[in-house]
C-alpha positions in Angstrom: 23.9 73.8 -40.5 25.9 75.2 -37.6 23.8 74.5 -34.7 23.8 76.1 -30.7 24.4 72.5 -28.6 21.9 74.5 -26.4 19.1 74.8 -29.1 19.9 70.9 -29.5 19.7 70.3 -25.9 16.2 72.3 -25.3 14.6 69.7 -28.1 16.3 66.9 -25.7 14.6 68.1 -22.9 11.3 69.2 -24.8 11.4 65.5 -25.4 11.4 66.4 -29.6 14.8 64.1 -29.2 15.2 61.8 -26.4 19.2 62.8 -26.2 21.5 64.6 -28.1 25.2 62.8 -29.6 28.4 64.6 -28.8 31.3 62.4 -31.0 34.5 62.7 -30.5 36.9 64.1 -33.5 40.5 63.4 -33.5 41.5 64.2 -37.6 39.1 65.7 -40.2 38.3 62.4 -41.4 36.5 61.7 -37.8 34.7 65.0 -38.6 33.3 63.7 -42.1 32.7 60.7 -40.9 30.3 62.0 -37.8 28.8 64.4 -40.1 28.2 62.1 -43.2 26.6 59.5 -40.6 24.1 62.0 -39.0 23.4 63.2 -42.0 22.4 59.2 -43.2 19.9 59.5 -40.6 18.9 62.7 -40.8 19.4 63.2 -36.6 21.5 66.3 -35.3 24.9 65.9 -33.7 27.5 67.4 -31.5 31.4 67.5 -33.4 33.4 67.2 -29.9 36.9 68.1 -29.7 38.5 67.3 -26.2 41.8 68.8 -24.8 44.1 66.3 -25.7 42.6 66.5 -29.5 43.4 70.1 -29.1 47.6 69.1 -27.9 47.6 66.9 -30.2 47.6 69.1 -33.3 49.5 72.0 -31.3 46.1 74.0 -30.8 42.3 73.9 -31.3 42.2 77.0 -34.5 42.8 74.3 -37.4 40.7 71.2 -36.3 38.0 73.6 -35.1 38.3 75.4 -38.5 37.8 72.5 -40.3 35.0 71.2 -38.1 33.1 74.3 -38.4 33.2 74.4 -42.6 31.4 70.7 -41.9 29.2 72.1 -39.5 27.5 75.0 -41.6 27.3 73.0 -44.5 25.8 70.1 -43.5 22.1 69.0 -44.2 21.4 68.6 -40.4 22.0 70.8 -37.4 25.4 70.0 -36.3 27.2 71.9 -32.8 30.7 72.3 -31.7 31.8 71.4 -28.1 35.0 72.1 -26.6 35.4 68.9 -24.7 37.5 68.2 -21.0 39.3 71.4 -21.2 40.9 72.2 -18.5 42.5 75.6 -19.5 39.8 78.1 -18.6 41.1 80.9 -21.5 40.8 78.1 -24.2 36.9 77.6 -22.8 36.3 81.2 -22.9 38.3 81.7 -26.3 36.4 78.4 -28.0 33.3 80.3 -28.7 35.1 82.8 -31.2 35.5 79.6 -33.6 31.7 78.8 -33.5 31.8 76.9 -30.5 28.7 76.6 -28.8 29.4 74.8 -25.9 32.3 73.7 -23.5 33.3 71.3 -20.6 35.5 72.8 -18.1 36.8 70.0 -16.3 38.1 71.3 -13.0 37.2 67.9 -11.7 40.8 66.8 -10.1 41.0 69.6 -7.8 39.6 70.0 -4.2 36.0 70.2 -4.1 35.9 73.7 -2.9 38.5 74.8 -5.6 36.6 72.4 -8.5 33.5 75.1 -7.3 35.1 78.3 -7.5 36.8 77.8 -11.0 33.7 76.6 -12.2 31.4 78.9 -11.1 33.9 81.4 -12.4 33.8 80.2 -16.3 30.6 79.0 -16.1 29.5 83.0 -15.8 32.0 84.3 -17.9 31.1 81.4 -20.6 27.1 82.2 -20.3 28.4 85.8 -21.0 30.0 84.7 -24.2 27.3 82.5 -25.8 28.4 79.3 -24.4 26.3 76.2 -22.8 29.5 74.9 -20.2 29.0 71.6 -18.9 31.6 70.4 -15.7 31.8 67.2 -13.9 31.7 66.7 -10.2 34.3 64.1 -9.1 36.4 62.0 -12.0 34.3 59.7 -13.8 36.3 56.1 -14.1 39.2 55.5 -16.0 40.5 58.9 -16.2 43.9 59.0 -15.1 43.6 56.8 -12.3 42.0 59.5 -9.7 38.7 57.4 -9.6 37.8 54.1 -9.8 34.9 52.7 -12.1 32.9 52.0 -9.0 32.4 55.7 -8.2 29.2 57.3 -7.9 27.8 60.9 -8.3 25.8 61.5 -4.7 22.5 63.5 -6.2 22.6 65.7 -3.0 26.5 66.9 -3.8 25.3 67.4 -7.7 22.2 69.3 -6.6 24.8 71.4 -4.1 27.6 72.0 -7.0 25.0 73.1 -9.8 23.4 75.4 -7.0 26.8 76.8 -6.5 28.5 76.6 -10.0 25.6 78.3 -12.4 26.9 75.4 -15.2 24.6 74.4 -17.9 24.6 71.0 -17.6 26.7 67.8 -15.3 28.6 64.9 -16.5 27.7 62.4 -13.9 29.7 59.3 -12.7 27.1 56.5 -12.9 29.1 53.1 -13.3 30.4 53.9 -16.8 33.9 54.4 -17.5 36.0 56.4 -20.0 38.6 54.4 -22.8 36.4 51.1 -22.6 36.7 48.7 -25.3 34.3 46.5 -24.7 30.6 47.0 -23.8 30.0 45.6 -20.2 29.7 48.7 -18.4 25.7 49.0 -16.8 25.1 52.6 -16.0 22.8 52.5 -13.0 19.3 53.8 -14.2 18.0 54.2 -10.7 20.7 56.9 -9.5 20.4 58.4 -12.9 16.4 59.0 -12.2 17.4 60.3 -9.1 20.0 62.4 -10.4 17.6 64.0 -12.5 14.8 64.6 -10.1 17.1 66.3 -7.9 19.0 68.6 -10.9 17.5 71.3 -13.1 20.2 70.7 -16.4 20.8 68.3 -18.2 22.9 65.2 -17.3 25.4 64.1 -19.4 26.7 60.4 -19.8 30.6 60.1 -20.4 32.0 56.8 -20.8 29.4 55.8 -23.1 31.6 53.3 -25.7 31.3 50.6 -23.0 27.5 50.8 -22.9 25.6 48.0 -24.8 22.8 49.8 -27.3 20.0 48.6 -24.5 21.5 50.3 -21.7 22.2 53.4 -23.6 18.5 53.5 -24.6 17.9 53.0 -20.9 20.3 55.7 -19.1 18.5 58.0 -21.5 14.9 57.2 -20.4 16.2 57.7 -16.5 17.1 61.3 -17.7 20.5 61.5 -19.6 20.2 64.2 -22.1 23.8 64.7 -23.9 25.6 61.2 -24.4 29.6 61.6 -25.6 31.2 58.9 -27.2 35.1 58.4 -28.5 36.5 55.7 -28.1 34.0 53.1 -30.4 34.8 55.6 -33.3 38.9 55.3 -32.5 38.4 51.4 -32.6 36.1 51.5 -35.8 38.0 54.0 -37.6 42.0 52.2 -36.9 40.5 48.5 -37.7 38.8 49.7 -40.9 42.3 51.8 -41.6 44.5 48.7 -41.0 42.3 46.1 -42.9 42.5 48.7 -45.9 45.8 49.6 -45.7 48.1 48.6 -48.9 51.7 48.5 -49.1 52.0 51.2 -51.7 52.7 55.2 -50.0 49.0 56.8 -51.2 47.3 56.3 -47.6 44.0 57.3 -49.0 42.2 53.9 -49.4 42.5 52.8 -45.8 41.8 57.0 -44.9 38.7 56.8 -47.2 37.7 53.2 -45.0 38.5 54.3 -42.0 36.1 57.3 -42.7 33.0 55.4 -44.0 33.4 53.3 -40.5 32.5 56.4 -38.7 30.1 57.4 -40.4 28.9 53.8 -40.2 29.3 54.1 -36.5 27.6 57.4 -36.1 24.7 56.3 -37.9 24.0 53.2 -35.7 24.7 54.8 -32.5 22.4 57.9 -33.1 19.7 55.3 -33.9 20.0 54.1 -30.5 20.6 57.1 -28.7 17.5 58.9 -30.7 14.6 55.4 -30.4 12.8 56.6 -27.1 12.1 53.5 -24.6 8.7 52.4 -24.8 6.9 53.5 -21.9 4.7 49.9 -21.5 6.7 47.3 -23.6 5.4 44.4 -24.8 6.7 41.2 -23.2 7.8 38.6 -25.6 5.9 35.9 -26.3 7.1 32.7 -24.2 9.0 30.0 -26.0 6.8 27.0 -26.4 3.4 29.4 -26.5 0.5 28.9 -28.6 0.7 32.2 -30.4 0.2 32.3 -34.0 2.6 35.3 -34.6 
């Protein structure tokens, strides 16, 4: 069912969810898959189509089409978010395709000009219906502007939400985007303090080069909207070459490549939806007398 990512948020923060999944979708088989593997574990998600999705098929009115016939037909809420746009009509447009949210990523320009752009969509979106996330500073690995090491300062954040009126902040907290292996370790600490000093949600970019653990753990220091992409681009072209025949009929490796994501989708909102205990148990010492 065709979901407001705000609704879906407000659970997040009414602690009924720990977080709340935002997937990337590249092709309507990234769409089935998210949806078919939230719907597996019966958890809500976000279908999240960025900027360059939206080049790469010469405009967002087909993909978003497709992904909102998914959306309200699905057995669990599902939300569309308009993600890293940095075209401020397209924002504004997004929410007459049953958009419900939208980054506007002003986040390359001058600090003072990053501000006023913001502040200026983020009213005009409220206006339409839309939740608009933004992001203060480049998180790593986005064309080059930042590197990993970079660090959202909870005064500045507190300072731009103040100033902006946006919904929620992607923060740069030691994770970086396009990772393909899991090493990155989001610092939990600034997070906590991130959270303490902001009143929206935070939201974790970057997240495909967090291991399960630390995911679990940047969302008990406060992170309320997680985004992932590039873990479903790797699942979905290694199941698509393993399955791919010689013959023309691509479907096979299409129909493979599909039940990865969903496969994908499934695991990660398991993780992203298991709350931290508050008092774990230790484990038991190797060598120890216990019985169990």
């Amino acid at each position: 069912m065709l979901t407001d990512t705000a609704r879906l948020l407000a659970g997040a923060e009414g602690a009924s969810l720990p977080a709340v999944a935002a997937f990337n979708v590249i092709t309507l088989e990234y769409a089935e898959g998210i949806v078919a593997g939230a719907e597996r574990v019966g958890l809500p998600v976000l279908l999240s189509i960025s900027h360059n999705a939206v080049r790469f098929h010469g405009g967002l009115r087909p993909i978003a089409a497709a992904c909102l016939a998914l959306a309200e037909q699905a057995q669990v809420p599902v939300g569309l978010h308009l993600d890293h746009c940095e075209d401020a009509a397209l924002v504004l447009a997004c929410a007459d395709l049953g958009f419900g949210s939208a980054m506007f990523d002003a986040s390359t320009l001058p600090y003072e000009q990053n501000v006023a752009q913001t502040a200026e969509v983020a009213a005009a979106g409220r206006a339409g219906g839309l939740w608009i996330e933004a992001e203060l500073g480049e998180i790593g690995g986005k064309d080059g502007a930042h590197a990993p090491g970079v660090r959202t300062d909870p005064a500045e954040a507190a300072a731009f939400v103040a100033a902006t009126g946006v919904d929620g902040l992607a923060v740069a907290v030691g994770t970086s985007h396009a990772m393909t292996e899991r090493t990155a370790e989001p610092d939990t600490a600034l997070i906590r303090r991130i959270a303490t000093a902001l009143p929206v949600p935070l939201v974790l970019h970057g997240s495909s080069g967090v291991a399960d653990a630390a995911i679990r753990a940047a969302v008990a220091a406060g992170i309320r909207k997680v985004n992932v992409g590039t873990q479903l681009s790797a699942a979905y072209s290694a199941a698509f070459a393993a399955a791919a025949g010689p013959g023309p009929d691509p479907r096979a490796a299409l129909a493979a490549a599909r039940a990865a994501i969903s496969d994908s989708v499934a695991h990660l909102l398991g993780v992203i939806s298991t709350p931290v205990p508050s008092n774990p148990v230790p484990p038991t010492p190797v060598g120890s007398n216990s019985n169990h």
